[in-house]
Structure formats: C-alpha cells, structure tokens
TORKOLNU-155375 format. One record per atom (N, C-alpha, C): atom name; residue in one letter; x, y negated, z. Coordinates in nm, 3 decimals. Example, Ala and Ser with C-alpha at 12.3 -4.5 7.8 and 13.67 -1.06 7.14 Angstrom:
2
site N; code a; u 1.319; v 0.569; w 0.780
site CA; code a; u 1.230; v 0.450; w 0.780
site C; code a; u 1.320; v 0.330; w 0.780
site N; code s; u 1.285; v 0.225; w 0.708
site CA; code s; u 1.367; v 0.106; w 0.714
site C; code s; u 1.290; v -0.003; w 0.787
This chain:
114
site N; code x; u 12.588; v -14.527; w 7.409
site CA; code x; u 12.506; v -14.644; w 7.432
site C; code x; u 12.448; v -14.691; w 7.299
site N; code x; u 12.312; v -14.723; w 7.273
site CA; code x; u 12.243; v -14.770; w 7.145
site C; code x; u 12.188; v -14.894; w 7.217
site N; code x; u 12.140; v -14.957; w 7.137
site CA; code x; u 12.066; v -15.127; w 7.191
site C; code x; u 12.018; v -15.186; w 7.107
site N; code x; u 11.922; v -15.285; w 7.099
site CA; code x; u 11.843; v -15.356; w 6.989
site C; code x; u 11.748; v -15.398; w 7.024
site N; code x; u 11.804; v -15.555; w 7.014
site CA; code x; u 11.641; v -15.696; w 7.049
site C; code x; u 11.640; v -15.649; w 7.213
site N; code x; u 11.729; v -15.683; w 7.282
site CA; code x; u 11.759; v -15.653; w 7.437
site C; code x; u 11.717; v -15.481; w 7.535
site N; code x; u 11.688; v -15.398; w 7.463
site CA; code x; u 11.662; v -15.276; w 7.508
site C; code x; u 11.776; v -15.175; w 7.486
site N; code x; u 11.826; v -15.127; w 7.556
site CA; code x; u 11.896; v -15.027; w 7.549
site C; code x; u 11.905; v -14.906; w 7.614
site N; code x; u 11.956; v -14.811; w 7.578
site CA; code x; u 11.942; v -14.672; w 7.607
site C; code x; u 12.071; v -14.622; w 7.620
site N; code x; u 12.117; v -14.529; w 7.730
site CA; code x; u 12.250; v -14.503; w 7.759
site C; code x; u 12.246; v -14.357; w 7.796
site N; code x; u 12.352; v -14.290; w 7.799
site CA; code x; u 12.367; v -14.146; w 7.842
site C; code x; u 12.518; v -14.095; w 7.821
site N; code x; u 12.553; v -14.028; w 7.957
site CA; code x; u 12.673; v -13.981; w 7.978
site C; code x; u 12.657; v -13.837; w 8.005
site N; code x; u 12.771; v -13.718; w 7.965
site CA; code x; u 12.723; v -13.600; w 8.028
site C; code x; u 12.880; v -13.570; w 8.104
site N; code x; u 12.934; v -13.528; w 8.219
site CA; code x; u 12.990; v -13.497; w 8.243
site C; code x; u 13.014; v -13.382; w 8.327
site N; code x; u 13.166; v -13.333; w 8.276
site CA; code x; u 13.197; v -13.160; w 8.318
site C; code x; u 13.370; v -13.144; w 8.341
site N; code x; u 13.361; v -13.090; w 8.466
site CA; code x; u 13.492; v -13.077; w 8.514
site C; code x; u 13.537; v -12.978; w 8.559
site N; code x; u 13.656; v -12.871; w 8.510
site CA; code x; u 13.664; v -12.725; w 8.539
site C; code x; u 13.761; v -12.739; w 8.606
site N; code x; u 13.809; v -12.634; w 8.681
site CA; code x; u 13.914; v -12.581; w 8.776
site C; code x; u 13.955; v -12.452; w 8.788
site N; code x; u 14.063; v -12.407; w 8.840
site CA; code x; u 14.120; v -12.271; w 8.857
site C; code x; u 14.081; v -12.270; w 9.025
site N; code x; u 14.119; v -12.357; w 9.104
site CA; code x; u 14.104; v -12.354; w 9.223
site C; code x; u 14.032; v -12.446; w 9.325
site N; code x; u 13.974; v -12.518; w 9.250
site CA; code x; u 13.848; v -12.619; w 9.314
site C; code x; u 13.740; v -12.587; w 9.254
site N; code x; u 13.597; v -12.633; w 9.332
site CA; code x; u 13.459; v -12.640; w 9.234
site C; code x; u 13.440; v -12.690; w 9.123
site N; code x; u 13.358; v -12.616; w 9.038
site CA; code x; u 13.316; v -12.707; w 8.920
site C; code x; u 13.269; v -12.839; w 8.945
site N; code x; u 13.258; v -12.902; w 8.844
site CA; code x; u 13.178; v -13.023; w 8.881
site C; code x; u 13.072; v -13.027; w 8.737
site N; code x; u 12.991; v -13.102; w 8.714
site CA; code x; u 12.920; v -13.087; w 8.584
site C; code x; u 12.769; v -13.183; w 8.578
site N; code x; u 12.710; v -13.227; w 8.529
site CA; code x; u 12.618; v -13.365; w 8.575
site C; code x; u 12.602; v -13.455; w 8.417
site N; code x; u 12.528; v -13.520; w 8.445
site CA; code x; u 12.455; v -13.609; w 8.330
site C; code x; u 12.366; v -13.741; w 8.419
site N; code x; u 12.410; v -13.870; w 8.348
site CA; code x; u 12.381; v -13.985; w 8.375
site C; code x; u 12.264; v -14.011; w 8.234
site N; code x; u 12.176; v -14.052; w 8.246
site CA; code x; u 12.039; v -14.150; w 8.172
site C; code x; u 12.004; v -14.292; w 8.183
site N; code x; u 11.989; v -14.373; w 8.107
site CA; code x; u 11.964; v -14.574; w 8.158
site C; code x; u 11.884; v -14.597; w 8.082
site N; code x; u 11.762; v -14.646; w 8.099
site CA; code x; u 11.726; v -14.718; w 7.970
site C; code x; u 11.748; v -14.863; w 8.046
site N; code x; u 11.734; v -14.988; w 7.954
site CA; code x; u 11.753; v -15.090; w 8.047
site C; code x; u 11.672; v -15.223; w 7.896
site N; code x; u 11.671; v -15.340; w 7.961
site CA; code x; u 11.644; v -15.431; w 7.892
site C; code x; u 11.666; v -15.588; w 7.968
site N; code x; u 11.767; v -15.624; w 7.890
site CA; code x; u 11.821; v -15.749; w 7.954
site C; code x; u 11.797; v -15.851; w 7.823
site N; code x; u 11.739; v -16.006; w 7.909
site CA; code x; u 11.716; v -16.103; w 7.807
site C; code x; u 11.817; v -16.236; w 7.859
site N; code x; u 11.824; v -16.345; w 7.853
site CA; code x; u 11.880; v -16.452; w 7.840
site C; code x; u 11.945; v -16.462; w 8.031
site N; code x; u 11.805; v -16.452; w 8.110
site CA; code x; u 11.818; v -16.488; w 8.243
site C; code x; u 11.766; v -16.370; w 8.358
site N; code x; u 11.700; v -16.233; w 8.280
site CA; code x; u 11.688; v -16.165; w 8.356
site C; code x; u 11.698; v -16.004; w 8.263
site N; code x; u 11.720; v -15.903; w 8.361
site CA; code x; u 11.748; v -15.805; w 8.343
site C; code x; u 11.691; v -15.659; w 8.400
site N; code x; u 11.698; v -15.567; w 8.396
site CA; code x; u 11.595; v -15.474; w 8.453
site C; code x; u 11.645; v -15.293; w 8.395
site N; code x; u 11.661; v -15.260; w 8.510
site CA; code x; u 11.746; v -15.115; w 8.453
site C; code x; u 11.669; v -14.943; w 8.542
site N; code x; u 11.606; v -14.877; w 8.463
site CA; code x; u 11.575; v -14.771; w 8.532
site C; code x; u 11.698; v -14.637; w 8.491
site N; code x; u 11.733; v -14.591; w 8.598
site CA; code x; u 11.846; v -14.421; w 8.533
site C; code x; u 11.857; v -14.327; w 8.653
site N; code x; u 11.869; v -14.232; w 8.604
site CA; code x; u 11.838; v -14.106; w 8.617
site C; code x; u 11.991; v -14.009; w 8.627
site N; code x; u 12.043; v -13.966; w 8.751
site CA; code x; u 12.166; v -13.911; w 8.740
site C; code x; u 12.166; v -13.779; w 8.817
site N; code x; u 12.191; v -13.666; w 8.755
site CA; code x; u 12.175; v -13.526; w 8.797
site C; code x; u 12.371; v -13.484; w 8.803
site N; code x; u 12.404; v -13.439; w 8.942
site CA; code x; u 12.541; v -13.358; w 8.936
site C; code x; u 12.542; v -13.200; w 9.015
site N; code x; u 12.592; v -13.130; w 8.979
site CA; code x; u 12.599; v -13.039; w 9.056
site C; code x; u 12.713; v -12.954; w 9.063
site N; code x; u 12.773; v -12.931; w 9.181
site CA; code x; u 12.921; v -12.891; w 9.230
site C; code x; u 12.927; v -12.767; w 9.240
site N; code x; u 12.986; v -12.685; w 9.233
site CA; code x; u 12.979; v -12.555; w 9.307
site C; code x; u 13.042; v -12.463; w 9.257
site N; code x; u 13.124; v -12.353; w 9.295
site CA; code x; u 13.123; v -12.260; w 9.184
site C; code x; u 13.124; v -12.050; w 9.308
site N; code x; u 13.091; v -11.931; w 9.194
site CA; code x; u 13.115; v -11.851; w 9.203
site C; code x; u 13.244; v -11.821; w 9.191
site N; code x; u 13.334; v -11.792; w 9.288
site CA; code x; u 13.517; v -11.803; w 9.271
site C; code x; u 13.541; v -11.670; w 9.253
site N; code x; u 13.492; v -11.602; w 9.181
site CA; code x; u 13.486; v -11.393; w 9.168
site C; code x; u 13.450; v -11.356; w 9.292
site N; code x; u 13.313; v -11.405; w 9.303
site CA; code x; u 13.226; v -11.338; w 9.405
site C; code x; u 13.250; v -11.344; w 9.601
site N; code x; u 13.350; v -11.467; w 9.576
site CA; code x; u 13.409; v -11.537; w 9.689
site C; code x; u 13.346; v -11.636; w 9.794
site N; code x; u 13.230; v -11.701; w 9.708
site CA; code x; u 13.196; v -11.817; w 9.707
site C; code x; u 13.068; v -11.867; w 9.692
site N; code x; u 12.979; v -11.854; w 9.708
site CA; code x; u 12.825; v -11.846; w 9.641
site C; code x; u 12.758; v -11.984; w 9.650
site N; code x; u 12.831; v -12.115; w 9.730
site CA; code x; u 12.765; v -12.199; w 9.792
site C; code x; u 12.806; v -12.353; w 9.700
site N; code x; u 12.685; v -12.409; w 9.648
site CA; code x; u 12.676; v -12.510; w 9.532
site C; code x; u 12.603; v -12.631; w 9.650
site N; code x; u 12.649; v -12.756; w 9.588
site CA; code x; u 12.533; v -12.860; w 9.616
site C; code x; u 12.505; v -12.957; w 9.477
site N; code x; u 12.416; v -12.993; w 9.490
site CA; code x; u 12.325; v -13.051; w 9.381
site C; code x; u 12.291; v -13.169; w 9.390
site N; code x; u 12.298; v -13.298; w 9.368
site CA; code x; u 12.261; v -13.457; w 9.376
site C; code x; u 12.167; v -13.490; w 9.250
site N; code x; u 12.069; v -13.519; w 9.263
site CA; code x; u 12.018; v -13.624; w 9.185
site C; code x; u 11.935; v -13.778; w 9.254
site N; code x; u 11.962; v -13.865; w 9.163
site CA; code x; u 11.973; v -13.984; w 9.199
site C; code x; u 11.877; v -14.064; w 9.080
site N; code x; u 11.750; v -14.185; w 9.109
site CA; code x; u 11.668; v -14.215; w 9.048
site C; code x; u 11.668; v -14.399; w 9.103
site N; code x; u 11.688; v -14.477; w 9.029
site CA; code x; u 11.761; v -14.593; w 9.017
site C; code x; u 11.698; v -14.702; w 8.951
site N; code x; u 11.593; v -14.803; w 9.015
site CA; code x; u 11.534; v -14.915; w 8.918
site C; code x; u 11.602; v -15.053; w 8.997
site N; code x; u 11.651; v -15.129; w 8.871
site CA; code x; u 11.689; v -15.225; w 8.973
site C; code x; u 11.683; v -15.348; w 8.831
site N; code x; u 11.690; v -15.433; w 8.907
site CA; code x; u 11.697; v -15.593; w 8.825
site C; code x; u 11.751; v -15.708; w 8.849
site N; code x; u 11.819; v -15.770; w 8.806
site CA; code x; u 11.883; v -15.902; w 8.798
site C; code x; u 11.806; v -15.995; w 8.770
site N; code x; u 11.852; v -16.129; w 8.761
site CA; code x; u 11.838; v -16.253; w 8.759
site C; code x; u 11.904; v -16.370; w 8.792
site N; code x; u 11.919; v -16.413; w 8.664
site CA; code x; u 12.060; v -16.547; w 8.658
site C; code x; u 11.964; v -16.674; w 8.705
site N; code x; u 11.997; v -16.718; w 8.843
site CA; code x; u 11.948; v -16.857; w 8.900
site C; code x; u 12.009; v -17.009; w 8.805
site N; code x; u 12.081; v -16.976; w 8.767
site CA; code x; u 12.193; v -17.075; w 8.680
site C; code x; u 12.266; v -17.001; w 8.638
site N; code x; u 12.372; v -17.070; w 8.517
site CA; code x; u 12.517; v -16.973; w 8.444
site C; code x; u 12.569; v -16.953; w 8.516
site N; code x; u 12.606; v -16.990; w 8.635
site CA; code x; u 12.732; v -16.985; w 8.775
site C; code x; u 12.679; v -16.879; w 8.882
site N; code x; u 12.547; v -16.871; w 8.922
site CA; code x; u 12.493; v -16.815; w 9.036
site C; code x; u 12.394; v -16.682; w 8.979
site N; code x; u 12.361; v -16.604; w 9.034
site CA; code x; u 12.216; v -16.459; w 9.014
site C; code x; u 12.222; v -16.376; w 9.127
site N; code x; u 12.097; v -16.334; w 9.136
site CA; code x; u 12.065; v -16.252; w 9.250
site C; code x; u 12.080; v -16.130; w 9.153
site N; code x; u 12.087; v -15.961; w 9.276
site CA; code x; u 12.041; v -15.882; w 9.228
site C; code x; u 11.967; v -15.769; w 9.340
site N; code x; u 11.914; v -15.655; w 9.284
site CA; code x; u 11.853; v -15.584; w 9.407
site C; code x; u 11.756; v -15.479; w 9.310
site N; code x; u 11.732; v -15.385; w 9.389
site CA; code x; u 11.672; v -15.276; w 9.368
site C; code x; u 11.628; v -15.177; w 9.414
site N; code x; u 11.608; v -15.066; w 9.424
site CA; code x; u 11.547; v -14.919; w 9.492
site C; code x; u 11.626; v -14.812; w 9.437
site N; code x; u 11.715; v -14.707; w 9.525
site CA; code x; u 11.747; v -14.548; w 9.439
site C; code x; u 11.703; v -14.499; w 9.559
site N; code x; u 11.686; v -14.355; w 9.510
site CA; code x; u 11.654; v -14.295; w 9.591
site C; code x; u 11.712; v -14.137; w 9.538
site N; code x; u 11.795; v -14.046; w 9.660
site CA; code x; u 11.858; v -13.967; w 9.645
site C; code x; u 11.809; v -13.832; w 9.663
site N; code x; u 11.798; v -13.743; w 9.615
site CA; code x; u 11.808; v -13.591; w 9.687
site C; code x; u 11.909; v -13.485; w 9.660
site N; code x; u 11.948; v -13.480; w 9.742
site CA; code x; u 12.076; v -13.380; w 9.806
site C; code x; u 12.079; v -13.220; w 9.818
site N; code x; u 12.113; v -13.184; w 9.786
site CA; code x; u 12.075; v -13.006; w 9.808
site C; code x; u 12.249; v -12.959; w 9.821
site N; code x; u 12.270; v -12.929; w 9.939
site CA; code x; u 12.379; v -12.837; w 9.988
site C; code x; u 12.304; v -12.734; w 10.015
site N; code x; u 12.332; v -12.606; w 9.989
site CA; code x; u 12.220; v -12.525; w 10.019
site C; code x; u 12.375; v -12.399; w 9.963
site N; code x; u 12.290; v -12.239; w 10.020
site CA; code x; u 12.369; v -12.132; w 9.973
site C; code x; u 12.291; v -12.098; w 9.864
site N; code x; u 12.350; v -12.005; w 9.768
site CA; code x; u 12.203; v -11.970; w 9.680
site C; code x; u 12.082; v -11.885; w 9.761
site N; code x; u 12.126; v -11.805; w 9.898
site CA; code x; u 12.045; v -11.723; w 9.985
site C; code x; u 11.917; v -11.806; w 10.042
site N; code x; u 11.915; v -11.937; w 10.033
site CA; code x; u 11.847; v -12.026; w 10.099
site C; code x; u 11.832; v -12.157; w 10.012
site N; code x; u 11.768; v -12.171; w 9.864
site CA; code x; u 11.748; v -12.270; w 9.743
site C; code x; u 11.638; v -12.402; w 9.835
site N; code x; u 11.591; v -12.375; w 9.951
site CA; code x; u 11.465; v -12.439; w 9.973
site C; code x; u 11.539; v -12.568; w 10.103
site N; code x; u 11.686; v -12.533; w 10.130
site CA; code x; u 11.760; v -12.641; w 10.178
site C; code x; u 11.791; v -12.796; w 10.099
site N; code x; u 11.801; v -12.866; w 10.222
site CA; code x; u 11.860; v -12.978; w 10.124
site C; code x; u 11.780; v -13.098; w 10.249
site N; code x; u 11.807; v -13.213; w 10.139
site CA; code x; u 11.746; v -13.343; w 10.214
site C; code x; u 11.778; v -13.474; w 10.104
site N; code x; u 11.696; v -13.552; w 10.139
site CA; code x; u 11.718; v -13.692; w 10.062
site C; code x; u 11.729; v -13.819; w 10.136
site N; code x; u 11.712; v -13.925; w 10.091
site CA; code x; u 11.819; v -14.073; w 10.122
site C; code x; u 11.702; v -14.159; w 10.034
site N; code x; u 11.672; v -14.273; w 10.072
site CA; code x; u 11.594; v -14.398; w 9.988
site C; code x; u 11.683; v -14.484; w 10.038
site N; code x; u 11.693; v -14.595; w 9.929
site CA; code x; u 11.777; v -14.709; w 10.004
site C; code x; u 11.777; v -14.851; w 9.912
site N; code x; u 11.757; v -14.941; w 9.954
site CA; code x; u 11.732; v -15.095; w 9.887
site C; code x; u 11.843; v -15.185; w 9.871
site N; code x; u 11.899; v -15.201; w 9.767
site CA; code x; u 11.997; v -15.325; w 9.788
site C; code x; u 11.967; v -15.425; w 9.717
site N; code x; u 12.042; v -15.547; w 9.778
site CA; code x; u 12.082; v -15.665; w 9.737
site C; code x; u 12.173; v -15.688; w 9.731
site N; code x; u 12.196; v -15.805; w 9.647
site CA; code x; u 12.295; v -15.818; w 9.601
site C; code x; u 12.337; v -15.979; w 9.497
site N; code x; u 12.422; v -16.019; w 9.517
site CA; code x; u 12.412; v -16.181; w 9.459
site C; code x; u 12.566; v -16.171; w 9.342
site N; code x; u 12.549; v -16.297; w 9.304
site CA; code x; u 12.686; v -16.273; w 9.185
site C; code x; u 12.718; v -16.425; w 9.171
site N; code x; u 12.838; v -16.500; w 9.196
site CA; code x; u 12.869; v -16.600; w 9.149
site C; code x; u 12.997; v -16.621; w 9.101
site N; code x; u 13.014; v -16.677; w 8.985
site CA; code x; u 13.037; v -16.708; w 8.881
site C; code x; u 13.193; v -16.836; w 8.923
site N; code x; u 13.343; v -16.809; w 8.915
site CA; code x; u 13.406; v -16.962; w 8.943
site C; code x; u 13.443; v -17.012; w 8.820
C-alpha cells in the first residue's frame, strides 16, 4: 500500500500450492482516494484455480472481478455506502476456453458509528 494527499494505490499477489488440492494463485489492484467526508475506490481482482494433477486433471476456473464504489460520511456517527462489481467466471475444461459466464451486482450499504 503507498498513499499521499488522499490517493492511494494498493496491490496484493497471491499463491497457494498443494500436493493434493488445486492451485490457487491471483492478484488484487485499488487505486482509491479518500478525503475528510467522502471516499471513492476502483480495483481490479484476477484468481485462478486449477491444476494439471500428472495429467489427471485438466479442468481450471478463472474469476476476475472489477469494483468502483464510494462512501460518504453524513455526520462522524452515520455514512452511506454503495457501488457496482461486476464478475466473470470461467469454469471451463482447457478443451472448451470459450465457456464461462458473468454476474453484475449493486450494493448498498450504510455504517453507524456508537
């Protein structure tokens, strides 16, 4: 995470091996910029599961995920929040790369403060 004069920039990479489960392996992105009473965040998250188990196994799925959303403090005690991601999914074999499907979805969301 880096930041300066309310902008910041974030990035995670993550990787997870196994002897007897799928890989796992993926990378998270944010840039964002938050000021006194409001806030505002776009990121970018790619994972993908799967593995070749010695030629056992051929079948991966793939997520990426695209994320703008923003806050806003109504008072120190109370803030709304809400936004847009939107998903695409790929379970697929490698015999068939042109499978898959995606997801849009809106939330809200509030925050108060005791």
């Amino acid at each position: 995470t880096l930041g300066y004069a309310g902008f910041g920039v974030d990035a995670t990479v993550t990787r997870q091996t196994s002897l007897f489960e799928n890989e796992l392996h993926g990378f998270d992105l944010g840039f964002s910029y938050q000021s006194t009473r409001w806030a505002a965040r776009l990121s970018l998250s790619g994972y993908r599961e799967g593995a070749d188990l010695y030629g056992i196994e051929n079948k991966f799925r793939s997520i990426m995920s695209v994320e703008l959303g923003a806050s806003y403090h109504i008072t120190s005690r109370l803030g709304v929040r809400g936004g847009v991601r939107y998903y695409d999914y790929r379970d697929q074999w490698l015999i068939n790369p042109a499978a898959g499907d995606n997801a849009q979805m809106i939330f809200l969301g509030g925050r108060l403060d005791f």
